[in-house]
VEXMIGU-114701 format. One record per residue (C-alpha): x, y, z; residue in one letter. Coordinates in pm, whole numbers. Layout:
# residues N
node xx=X, yy=Y, zz=Z, r=a
...
***
This chain:
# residues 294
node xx=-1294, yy=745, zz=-3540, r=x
node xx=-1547, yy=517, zz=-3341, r=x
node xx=-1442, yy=394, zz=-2988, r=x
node xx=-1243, yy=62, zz=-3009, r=x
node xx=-1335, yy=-207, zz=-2730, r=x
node xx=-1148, yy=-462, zz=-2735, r=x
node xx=-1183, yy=-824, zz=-2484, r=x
node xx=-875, yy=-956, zz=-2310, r=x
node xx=-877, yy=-1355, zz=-2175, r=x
node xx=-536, yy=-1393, zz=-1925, r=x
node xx=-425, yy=-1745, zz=-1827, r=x
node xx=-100, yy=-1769, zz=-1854, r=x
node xx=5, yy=-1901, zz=-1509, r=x
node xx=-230, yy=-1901, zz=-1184, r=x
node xx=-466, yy=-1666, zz=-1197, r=x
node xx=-700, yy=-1670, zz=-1506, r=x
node xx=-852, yy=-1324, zz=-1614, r=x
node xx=-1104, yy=-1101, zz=-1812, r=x
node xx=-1054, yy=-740, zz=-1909, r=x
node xx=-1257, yy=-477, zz=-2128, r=x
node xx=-1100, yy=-178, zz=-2235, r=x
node xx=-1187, yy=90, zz=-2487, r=x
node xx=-962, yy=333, zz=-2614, r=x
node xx=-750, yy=376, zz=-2322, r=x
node xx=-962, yy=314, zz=-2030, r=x
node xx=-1014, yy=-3, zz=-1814, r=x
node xx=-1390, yy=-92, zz=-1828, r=x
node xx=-1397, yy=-404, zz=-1592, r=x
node xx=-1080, yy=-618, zz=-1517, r=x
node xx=-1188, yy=-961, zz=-1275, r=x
node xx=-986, yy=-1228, zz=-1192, r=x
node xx=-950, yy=-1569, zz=-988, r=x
node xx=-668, yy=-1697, zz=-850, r=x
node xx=-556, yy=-2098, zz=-830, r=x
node xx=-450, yy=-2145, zz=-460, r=x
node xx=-289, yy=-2525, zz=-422, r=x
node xx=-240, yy=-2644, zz=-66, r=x
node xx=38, yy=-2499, zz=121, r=x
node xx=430, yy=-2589, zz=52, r=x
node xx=286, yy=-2758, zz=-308, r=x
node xx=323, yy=-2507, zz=-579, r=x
node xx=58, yy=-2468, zz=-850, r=x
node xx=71, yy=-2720, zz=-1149, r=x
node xx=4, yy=-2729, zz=-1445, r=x
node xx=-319, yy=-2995, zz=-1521, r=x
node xx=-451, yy=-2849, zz=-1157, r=x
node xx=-405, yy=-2466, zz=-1239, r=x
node xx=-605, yy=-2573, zz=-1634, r=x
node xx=-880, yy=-2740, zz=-1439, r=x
node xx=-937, yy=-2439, zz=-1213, r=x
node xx=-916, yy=-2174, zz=-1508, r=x
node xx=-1192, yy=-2394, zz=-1710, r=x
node xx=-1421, yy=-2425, zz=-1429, r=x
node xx=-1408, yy=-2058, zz=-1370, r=x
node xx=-1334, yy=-1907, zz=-1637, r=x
node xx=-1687, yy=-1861, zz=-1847, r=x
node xx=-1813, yy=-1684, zz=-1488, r=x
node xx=-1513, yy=-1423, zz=-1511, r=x
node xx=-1610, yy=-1349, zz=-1805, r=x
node xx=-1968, yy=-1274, zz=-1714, r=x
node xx=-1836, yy=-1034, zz=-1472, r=x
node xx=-1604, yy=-855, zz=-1670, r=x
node xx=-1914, yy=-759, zz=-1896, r=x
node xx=-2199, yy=-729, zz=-1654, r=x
node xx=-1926, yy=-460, zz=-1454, r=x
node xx=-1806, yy=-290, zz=-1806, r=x
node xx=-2260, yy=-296, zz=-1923, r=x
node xx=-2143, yy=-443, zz=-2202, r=x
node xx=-2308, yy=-685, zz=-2415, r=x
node xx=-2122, yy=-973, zz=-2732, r=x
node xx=-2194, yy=-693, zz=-2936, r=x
node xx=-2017, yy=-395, zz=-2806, r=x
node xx=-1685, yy=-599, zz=-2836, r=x
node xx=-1452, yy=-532, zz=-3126, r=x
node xx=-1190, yy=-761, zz=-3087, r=x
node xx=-1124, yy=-1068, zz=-2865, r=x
node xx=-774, yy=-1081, zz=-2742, r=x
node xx=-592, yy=-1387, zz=-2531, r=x
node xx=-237, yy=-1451, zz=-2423, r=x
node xx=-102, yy=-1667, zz=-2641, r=x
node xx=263, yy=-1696, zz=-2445, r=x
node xx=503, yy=-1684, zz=-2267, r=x
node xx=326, yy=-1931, zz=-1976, r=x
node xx=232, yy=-2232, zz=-1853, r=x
node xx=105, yy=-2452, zz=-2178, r=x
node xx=-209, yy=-2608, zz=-2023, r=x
node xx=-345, yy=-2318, zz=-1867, r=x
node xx=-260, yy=-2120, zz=-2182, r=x
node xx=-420, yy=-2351, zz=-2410, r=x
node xx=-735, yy=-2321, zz=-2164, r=x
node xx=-803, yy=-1986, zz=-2260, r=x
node xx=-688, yy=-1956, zz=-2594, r=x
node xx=-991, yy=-2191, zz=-2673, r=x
node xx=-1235, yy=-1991, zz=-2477, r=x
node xx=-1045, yy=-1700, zz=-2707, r=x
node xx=-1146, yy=-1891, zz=-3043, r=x
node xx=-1468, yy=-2035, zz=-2944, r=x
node xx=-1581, yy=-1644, zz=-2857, r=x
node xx=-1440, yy=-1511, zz=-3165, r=x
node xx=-1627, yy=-1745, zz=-3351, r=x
node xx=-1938, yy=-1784, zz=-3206, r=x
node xx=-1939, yy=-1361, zz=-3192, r=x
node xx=-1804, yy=-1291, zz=-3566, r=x
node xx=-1467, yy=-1074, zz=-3375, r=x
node xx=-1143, yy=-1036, zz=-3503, r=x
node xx=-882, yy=-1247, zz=-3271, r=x
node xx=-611, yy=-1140, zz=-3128, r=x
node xx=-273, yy=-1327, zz=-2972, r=x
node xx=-103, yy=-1134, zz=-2729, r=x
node xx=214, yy=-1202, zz=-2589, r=x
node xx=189, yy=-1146, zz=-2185, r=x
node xx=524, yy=-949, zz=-2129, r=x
node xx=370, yy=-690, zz=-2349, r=x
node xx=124, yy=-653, zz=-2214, r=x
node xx=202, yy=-603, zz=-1843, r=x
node xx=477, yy=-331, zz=-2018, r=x
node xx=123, yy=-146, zz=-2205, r=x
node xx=-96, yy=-176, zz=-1896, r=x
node xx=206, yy=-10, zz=-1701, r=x
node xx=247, yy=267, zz=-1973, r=x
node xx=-106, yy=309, zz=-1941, r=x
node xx=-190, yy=329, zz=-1574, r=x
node xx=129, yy=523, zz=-1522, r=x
node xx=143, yy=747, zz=-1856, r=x
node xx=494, yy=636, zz=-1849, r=x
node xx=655, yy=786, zz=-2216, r=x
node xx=957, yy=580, zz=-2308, r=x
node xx=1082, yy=429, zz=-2005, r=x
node xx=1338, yy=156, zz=-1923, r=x
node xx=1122, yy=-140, zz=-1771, r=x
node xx=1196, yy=-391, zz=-1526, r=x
node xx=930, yy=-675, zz=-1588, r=x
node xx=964, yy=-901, zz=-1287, r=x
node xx=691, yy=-1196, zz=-1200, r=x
node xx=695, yy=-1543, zz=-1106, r=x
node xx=816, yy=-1666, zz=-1448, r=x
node xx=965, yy=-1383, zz=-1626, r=x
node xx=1219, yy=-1171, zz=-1514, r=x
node xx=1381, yy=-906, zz=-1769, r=x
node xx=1511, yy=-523, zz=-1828, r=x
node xx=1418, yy=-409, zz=-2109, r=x
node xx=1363, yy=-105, zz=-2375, r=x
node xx=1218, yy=13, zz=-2657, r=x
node xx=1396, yy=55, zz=-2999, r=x
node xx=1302, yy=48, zz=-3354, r=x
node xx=990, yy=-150, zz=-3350, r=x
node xx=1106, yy=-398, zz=-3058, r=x
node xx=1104, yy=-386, zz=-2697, r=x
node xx=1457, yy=-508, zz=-2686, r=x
node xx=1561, yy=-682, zz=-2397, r=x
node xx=1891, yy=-603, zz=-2193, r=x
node xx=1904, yy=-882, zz=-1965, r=x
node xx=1697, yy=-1154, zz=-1785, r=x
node xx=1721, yy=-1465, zz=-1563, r=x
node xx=1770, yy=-1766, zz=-1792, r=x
node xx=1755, yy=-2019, zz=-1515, r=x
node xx=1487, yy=-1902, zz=-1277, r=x
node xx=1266, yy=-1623, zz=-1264, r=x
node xx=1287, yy=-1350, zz=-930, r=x
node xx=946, yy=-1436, zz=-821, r=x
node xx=975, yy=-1851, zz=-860, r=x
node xx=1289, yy=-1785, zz=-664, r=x
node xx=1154, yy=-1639, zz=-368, r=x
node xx=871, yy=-1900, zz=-345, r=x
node xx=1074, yy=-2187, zz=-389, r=x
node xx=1355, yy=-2046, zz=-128, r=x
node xx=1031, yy=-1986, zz=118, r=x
node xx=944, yy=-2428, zz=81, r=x
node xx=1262, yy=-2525, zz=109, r=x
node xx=1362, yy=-2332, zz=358, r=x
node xx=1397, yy=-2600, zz=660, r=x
node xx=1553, yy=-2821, zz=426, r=x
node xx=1845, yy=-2588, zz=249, r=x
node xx=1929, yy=-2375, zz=586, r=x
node xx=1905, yy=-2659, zz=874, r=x
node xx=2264, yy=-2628, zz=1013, r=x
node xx=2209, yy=-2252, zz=1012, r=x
node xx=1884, yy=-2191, zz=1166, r=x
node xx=1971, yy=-2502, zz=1429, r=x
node xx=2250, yy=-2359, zz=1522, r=x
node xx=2105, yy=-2031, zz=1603, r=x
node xx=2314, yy=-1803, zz=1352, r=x
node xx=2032, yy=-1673, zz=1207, r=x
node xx=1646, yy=-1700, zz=1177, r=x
node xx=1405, yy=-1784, zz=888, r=x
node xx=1348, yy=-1427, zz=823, r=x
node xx=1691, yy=-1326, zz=813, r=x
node xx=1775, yy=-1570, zz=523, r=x
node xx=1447, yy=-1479, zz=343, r=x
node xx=1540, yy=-1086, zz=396, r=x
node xx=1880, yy=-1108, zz=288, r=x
node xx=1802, yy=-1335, zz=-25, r=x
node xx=1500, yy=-1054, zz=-121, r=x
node xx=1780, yy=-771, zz=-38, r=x
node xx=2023, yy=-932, zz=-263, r=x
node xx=1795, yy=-1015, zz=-569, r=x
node xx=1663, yy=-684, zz=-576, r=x
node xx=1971, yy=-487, zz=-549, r=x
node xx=2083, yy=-699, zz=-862, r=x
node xx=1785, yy=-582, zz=-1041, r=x
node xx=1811, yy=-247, zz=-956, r=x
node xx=2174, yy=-245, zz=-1053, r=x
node xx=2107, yy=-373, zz=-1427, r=x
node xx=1838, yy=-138, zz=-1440, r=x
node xx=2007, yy=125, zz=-1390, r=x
node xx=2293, yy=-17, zz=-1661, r=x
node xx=2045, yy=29, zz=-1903, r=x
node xx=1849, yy=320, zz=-1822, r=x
node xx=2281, yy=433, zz=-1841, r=x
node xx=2284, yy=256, zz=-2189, r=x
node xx=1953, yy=432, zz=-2329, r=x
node xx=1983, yy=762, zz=-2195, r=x
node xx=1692, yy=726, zz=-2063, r=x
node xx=1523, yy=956, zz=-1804, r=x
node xx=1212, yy=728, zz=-1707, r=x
node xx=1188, yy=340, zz=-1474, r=x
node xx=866, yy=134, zz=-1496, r=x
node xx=832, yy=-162, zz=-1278, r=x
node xx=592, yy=-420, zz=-1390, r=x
node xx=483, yy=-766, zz=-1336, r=x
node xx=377, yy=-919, zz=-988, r=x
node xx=684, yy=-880, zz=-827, r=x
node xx=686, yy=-513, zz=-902, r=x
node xx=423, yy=-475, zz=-638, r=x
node xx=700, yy=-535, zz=-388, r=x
node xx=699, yy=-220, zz=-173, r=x
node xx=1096, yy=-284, zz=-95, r=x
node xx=1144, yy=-315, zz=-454, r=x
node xx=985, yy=2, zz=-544, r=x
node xx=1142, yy=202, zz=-273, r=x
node xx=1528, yy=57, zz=-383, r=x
node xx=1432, yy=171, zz=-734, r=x
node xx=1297, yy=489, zz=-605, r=x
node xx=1614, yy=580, zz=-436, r=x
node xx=1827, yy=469, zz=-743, r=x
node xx=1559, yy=736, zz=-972, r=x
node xx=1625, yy=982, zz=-756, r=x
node xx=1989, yy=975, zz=-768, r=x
node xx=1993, yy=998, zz=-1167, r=x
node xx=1749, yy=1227, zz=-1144, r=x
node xx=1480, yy=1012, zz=-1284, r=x
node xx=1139, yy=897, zz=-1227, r=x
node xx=995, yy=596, zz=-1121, r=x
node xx=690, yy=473, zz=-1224, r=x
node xx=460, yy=164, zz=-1043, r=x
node xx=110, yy=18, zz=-980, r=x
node xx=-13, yy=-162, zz=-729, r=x
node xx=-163, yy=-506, zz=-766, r=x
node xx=-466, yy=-430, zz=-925, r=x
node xx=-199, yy=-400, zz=-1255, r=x
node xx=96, yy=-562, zz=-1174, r=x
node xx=-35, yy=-896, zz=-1114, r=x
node xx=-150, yy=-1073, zz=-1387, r=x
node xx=-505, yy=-972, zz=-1534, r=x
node xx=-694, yy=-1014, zz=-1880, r=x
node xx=-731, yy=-579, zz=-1850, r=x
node xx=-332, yy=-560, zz=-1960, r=x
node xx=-408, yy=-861, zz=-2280, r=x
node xx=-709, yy=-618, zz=-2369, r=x
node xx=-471, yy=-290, zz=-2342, r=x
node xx=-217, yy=-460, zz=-2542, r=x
node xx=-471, yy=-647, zz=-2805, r=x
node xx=-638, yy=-269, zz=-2883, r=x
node xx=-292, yy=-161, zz=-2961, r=x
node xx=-214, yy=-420, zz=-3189, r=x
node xx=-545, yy=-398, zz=-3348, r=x
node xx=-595, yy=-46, zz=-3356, r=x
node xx=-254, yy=-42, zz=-3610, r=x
node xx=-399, yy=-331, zz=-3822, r=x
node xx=-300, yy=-579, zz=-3662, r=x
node xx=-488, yy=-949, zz=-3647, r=x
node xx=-407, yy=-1318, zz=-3562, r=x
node xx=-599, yy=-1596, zz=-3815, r=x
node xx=-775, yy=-1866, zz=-3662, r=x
node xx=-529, yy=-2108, zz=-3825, r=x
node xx=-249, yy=-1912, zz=-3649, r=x
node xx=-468, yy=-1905, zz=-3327, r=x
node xx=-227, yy=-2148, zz=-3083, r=x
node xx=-13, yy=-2076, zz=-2772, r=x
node xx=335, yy=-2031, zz=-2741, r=x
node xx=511, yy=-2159, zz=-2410, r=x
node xx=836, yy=-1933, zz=-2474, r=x
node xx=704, yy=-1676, zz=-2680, r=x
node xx=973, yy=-1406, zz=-2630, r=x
node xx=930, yy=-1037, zz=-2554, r=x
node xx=1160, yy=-930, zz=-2884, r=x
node xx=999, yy=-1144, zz=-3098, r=x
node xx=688, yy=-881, zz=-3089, r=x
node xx=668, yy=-643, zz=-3406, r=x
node xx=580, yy=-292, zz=-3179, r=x
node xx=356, yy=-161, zz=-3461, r=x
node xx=159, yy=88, zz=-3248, r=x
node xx=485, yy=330, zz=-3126, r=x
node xx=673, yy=591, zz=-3364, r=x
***
């Protein structure tokens, strides 16, 4: 069977991405990152702005890296949710405007799947229980029957917004505290991370209980968290697991883990119509059909 490469465009939040893989190996994978002025936050319109005035230059890098030319790509894949919708809908028409102008198949990936292929990928991770934590997302989850079901997640704020937004408000939320001398800035910030953490190892663990299951992967930028990865070391080791982790050239968010996911899908058959081509802002881990295990 000829060698499948397939193009992945990420944009989903602040950092907008190209990736080439071909049948299981990362080609080229750059990225640029939106940074907004300190204590501010990235928006929306500003974070879309900065992925379209950067984006067509990525994307020159990810092939002049990979030696690739229009015509070595198979399949053009982009992350069509869950995100941020300007910045999504930002790449998604870079997506169709290469498709088209290239004669490719297109392909709409959803981003939690792909930072959970990437990780099985890098790692060679089997069937493991995953904890998927980033900025926006934040979820355990598992494999079964066709679905990467999910067995719990943050439905108010993600881990990673969390920590960020605790870090501006800080002066504001902890005055009496830190004036008074009880405590210091970076006690409050190390006992929030402590406690967050230890809640997400916790669940994990719950469901690695629930599944049976002898294997952890830790994805999404969060998951680069040293402290986080040694906590759900530890709790491996005492079930006599295995943990398994990248650093941030995979956790954090890169077109490389759309392209790993995209040559799954399309590898099994799989391919998104133009007409069917948009974004969507909470598109949902289990709503995925998992054609390419079992």
């Amino acid at each position: 069977m000829p060698a499948v490469t397939v193009l992945g465009l990420e944009g989903s939040a602040n950092k907008v991405g190209a990736g080439l893989v071909r049948d299981g190996r990362v080609l080229s994978n750059p990225r640029r990152t939106f940074v907004p002025a300190p204590g501010q936050g990235f928006l929306p319109g500003q974070t879309a702005r900065h992925h379209r005035g950067c984006v067509l230059a990525v994307l020159r890098e990810a092939l002049q890296e990979a030696g690739l030319e229009p015509a070595d790509v198979d399949c053009v894949a982009y992350t069509k949710g869950p995100g941020m919708g300007a910045p999504l809908v930002t790449v998604a028409v870079v997506a169709r405007t290469l498709a088209q102008l290239w004669n490719k198949p297109l392909l709409g990936v959803n981003h939690c799947v792909g930072h959970i292929e990437m990780g099985r990928l890098i790692t060679g991770a089997q069937n493991p229980t995953v904890l998927y934590v980033s900025g926006g997302n934040t979820q355990v989850i598992a494999y079964s029957e066709r679905r990467y079901r999910i067995f719990g997640e943050t439905i108010d704020i993600a881990v990673g917004n969390c920590l960020d937004r605790f870090a501006r408000v800080l002066k504001e939320v902890a005055h009496k505290m830190l004036a008074s001398g009880e405590c210091t800035p970076e006690d409050l910030c190390f006992s929030l991370q402590e406690t967050l953490f230890a809640m997400l190892v916790e669940i994990t663990e719950r469901a690695m209980a629930h599944c049976g299951s002898q294997e952890a992967l830790v994805v999404g930028g969060v998951g680069c968290n040293m402290r986080l990865q040694e906590m759900m070391r530890i709790m491996c080791a005492e079930r006599g697991a295995k943990l398994f982790a990248t650093d941030e050239r995979f956790c954090i968010d890169n077109g490389a883990m759309i392209a790993q996911a995209g040559w799954e899908m399309f590898r099994t058959g799989q391919v998104t119509q133009l007409e069917d081509s948009w974004i969507t802002q909470r598109y949902r881990t289990d709503e995925v059909e998992v054609t390419w295990r079992d």
